[in-house]
Biotite code that builds the C-alpha atoms (Angstrom):
import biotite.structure as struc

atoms = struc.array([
    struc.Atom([24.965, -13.250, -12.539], chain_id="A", res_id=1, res_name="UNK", atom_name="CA", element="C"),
    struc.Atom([28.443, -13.105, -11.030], chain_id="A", res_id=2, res_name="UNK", atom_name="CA", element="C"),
    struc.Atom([27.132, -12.190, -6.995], chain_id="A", res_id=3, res_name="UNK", atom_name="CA", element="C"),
    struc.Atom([23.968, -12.875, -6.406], chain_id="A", res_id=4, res_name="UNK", atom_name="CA", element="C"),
    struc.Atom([23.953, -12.129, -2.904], chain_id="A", res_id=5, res_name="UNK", atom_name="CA", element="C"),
    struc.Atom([24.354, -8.587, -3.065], chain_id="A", res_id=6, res_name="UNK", atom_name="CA", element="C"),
    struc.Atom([20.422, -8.538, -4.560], chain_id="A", res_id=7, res_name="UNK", atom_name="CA", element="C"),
    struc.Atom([18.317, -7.101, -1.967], chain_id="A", res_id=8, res_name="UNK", atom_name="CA", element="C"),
    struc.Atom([14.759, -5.533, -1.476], chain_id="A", res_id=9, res_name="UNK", atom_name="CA", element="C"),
    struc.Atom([14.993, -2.580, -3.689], chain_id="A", res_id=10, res_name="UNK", atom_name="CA", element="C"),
    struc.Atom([17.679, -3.006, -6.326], chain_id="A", res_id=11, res_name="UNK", atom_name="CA", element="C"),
    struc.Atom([17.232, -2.085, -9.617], chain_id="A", res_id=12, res_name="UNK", atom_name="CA", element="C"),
    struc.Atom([18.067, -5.546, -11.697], chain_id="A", res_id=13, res_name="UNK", atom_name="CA", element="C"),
    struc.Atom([17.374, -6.882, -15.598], chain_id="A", res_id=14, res_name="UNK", atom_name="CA", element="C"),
    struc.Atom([15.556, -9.599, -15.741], chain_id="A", res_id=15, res_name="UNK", atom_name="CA", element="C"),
    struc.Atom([13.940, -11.679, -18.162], chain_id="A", res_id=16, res_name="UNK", atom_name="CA", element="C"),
    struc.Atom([10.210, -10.306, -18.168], chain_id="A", res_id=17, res_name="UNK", atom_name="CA", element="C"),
    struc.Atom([7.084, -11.699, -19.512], chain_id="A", res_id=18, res_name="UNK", atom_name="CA", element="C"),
    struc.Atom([4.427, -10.090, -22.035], chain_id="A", res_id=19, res_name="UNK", atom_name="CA", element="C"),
    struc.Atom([1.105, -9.852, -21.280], chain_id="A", res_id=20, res_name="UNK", atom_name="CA", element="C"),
    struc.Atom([0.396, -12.965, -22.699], chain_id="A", res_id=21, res_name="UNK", atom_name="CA", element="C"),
    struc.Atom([3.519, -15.316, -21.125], chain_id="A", res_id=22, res_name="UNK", atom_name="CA", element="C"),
    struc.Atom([4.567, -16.153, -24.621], chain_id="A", res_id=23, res_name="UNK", atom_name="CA", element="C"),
    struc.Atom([7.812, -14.012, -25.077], chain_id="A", res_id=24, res_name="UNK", atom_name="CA", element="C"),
    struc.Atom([10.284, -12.869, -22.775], chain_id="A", res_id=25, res_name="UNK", atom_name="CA", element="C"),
    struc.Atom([12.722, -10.107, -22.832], chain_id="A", res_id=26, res_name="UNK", atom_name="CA", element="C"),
    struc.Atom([15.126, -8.583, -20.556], chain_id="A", res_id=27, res_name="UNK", atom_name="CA", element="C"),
    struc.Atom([13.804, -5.982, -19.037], chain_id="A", res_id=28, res_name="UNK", atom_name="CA", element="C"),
    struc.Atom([14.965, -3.650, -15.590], chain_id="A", res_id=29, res_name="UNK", atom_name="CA", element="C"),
    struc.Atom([13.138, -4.568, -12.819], chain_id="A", res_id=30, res_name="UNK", atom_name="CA", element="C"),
    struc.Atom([12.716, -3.750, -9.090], chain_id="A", res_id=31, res_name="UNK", atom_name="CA", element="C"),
    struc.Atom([12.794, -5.658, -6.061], chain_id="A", res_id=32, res_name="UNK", atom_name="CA", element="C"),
    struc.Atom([10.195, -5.567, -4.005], chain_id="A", res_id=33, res_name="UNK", atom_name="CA", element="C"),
    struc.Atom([10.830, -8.109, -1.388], chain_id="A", res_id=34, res_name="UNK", atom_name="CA", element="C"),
    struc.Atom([14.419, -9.813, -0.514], chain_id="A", res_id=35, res_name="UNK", atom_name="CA", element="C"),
    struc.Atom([14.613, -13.563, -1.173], chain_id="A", res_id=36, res_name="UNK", atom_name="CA", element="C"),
    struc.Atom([11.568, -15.525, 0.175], chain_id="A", res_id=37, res_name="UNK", atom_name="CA", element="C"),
    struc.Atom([11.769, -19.386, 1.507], chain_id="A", res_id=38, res_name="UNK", atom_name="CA", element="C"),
    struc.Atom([14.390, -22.203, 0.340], chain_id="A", res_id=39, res_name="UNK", atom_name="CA", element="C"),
    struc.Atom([13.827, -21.523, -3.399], chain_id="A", res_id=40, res_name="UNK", atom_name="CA", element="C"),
    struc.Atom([14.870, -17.768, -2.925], chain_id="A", res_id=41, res_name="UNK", atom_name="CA", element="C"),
    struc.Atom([11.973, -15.785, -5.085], chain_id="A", res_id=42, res_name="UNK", atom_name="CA", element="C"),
    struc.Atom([11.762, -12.734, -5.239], chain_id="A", res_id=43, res_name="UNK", atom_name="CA", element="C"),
    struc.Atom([8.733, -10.080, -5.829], chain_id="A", res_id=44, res_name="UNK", atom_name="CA", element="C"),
    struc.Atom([9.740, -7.819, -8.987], chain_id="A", res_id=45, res_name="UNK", atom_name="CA", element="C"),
    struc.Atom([8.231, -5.016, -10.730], chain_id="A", res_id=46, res_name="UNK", atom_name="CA", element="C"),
    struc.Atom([8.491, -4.003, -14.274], chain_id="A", res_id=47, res_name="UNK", atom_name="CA", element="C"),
    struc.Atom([9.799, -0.949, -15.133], chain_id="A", res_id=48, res_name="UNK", atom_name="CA", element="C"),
    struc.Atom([9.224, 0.641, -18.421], chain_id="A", res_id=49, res_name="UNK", atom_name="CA", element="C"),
    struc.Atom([11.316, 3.553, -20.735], chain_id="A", res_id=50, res_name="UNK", atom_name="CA", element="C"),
    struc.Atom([7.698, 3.710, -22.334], chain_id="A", res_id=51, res_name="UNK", atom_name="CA", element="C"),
    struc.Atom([6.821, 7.125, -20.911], chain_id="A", res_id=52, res_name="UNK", atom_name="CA", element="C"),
    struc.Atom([4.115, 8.222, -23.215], chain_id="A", res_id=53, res_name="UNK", atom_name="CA", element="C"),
    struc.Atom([1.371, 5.820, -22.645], chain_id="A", res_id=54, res_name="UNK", atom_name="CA", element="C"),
    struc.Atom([-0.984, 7.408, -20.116], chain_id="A", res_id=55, res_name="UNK", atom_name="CA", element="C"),
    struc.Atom([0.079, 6.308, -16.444], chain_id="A", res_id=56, res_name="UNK", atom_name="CA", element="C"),
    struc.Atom([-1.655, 4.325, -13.840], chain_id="A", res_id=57, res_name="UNK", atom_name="CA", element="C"),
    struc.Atom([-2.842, 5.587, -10.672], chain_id="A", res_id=58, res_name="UNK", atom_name="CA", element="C"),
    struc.Atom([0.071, 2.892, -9.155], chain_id="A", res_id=59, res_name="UNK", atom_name="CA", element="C"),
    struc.Atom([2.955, 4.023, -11.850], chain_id="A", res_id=60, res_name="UNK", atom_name="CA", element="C"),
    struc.Atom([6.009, 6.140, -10.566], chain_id="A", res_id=61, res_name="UNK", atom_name="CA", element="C"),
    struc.Atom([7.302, 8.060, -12.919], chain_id="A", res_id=62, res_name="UNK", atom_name="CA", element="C"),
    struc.Atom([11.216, 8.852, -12.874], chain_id="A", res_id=63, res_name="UNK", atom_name="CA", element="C"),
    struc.Atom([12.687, 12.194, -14.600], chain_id="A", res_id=64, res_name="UNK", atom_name="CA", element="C"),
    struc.Atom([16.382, 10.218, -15.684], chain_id="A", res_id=65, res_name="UNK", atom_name="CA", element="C"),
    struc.Atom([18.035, 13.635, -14.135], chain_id="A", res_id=66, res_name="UNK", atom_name="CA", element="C"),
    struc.Atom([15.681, 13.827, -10.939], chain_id="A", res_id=67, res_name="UNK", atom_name="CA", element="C"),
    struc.Atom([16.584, 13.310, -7.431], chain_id="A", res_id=68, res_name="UNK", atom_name="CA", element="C"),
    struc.Atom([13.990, 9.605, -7.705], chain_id="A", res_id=69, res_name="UNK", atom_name="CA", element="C"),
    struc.Atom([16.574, 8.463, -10.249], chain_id="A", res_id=70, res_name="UNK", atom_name="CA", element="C"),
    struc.Atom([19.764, 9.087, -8.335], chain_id="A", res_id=71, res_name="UNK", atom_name="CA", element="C"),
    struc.Atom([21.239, 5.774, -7.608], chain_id="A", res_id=72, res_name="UNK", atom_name="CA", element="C"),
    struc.Atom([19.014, 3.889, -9.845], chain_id="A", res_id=73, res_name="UNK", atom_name="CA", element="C"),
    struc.Atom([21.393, 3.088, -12.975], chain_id="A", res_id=74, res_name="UNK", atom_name="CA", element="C"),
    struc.Atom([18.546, 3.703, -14.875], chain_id="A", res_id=75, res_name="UNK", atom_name="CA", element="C"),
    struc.Atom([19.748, 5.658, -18.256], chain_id="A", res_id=76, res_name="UNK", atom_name="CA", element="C"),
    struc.Atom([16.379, 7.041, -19.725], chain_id="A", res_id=77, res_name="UNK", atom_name="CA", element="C"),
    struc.Atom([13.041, 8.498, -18.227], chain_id="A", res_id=78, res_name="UNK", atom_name="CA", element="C"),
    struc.Atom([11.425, 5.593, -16.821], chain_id="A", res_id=79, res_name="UNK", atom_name="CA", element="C"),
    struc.Atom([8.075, 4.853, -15.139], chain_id="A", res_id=80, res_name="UNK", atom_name="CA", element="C"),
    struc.Atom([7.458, 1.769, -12.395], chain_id="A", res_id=81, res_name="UNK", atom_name="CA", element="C"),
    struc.Atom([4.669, -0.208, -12.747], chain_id="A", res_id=82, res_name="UNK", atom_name="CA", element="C"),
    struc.Atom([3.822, -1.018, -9.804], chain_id="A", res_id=83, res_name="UNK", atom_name="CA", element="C"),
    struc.Atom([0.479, -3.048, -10.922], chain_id="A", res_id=84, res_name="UNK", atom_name="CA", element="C"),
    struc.Atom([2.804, -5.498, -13.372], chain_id="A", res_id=85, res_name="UNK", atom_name="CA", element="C"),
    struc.Atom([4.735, -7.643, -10.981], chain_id="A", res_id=86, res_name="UNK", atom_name="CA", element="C"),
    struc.Atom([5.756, -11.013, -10.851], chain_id="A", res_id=87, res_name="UNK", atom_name="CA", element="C"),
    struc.Atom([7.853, -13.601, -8.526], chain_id="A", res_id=88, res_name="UNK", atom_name="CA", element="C"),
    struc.Atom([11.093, -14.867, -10.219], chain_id="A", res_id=89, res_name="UNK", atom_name="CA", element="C"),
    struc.Atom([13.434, -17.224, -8.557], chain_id="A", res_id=90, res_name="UNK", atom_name="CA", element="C"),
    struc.Atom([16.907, -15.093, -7.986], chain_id="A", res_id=91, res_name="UNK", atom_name="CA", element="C"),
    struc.Atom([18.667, -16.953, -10.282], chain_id="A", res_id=92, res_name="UNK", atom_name="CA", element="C"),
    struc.Atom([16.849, -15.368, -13.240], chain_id="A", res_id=93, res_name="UNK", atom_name="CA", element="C"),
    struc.Atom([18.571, -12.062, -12.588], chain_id="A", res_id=94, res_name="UNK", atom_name="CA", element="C"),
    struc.Atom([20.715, -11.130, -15.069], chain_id="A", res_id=95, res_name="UNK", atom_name="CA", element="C"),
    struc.Atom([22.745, -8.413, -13.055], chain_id="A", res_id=96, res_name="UNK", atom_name="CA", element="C"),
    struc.Atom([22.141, -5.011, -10.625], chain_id="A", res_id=97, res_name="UNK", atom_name="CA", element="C"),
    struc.Atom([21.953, -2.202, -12.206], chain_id="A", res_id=98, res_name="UNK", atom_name="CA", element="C"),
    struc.Atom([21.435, 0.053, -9.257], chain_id="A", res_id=99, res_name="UNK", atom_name="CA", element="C"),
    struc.Atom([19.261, 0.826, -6.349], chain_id="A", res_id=100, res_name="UNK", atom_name="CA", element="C"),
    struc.Atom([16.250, 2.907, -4.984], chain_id="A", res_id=101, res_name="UNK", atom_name="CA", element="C"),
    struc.Atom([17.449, 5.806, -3.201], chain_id="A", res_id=102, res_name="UNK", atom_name="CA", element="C"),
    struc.Atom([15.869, 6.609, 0.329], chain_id="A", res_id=103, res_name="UNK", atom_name="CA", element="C"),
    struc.Atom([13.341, 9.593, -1.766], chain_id="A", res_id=104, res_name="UNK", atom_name="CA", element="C"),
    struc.Atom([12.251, 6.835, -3.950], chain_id="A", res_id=105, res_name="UNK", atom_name="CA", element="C"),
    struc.Atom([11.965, 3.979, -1.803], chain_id="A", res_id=106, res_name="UNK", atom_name="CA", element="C"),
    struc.Atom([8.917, 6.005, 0.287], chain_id="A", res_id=107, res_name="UNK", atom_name="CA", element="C"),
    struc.Atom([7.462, 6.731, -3.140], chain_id="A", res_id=108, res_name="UNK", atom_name="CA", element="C"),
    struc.Atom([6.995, 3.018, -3.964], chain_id="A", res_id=109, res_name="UNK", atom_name="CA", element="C"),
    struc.Atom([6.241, 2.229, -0.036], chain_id="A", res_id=110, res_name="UNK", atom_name="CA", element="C"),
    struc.Atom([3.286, 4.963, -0.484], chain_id="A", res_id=111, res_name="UNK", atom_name="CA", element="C"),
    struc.Atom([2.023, 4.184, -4.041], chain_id="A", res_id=112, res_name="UNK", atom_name="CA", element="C"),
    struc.Atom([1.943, 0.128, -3.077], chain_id="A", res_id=113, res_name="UNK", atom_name="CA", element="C"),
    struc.Atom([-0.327, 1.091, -0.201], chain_id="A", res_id=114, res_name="UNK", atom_name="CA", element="C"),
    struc.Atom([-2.225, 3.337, -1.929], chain_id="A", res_id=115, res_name="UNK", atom_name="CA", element="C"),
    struc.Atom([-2.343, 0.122, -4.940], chain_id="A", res_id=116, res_name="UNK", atom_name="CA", element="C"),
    struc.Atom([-3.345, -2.224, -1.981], chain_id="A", res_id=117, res_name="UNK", atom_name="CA", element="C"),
    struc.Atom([-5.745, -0.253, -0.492], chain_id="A", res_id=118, res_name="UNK", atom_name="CA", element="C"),
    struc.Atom([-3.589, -0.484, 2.647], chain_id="A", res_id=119, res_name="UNK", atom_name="CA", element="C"),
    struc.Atom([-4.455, 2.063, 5.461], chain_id="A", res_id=120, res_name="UNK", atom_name="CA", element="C"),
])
């Protein structure tokens, strides 16, 4: 990725993602959860899927491609976060940005990971 150093706590990136079972990979969009942690600079990701059909998790965001959650975002189809499939990927695995969470969509995520958490 040509500038790294613009990836921050809530950008939208594509990055190489697992399946369920570690044995393929494929690039995938992504959100940042966290900005780089500690010397090795990982970051806290989750998955975010154009699979819209399947029937959503109490934790999943759904995102409307021509609502106000997706303004900003770069994301090109109706997409849903899921929040309960994250991982922590060194930030040189990001392919490139794509976009960002707008200020609407940011308390979404900050509600629906305390609400995943059982944080009060």
């Amino acid at each position: 990725m040509e500038n790294q150093s613009t990836m921050i706590k809530n950008s939208i990136v594509l990055v190489p993602f697992p399946f369920d079972d570690f044995s393929v990979f494929k690039v995938r969009p992504a959100i940042c959860l966290t900005s780089e942690i500690g010397q090795f600079e990982h970051i806290v990701i989750a998955f975010i899927s154009s699979n819209t059909k399947k029937k959503p998790e109490k934790s999943d965001i759904s995102i409307n491609k021509d609502s106000r959650l997706a303004k900003g975002t770069g994301l090109a189809v109706d997409s849903v976060i899921k929040l309960h499939r994250m991982v922590t990927i060194p930030k040189n695995l990001i392919k490139r940005k794509l976009g960002e969470a707008n200020s609407e969509l940011k308390q979404t995520i900050q509600f629906q990971l305390k609400t995943l958490f059982e944080i009060d």
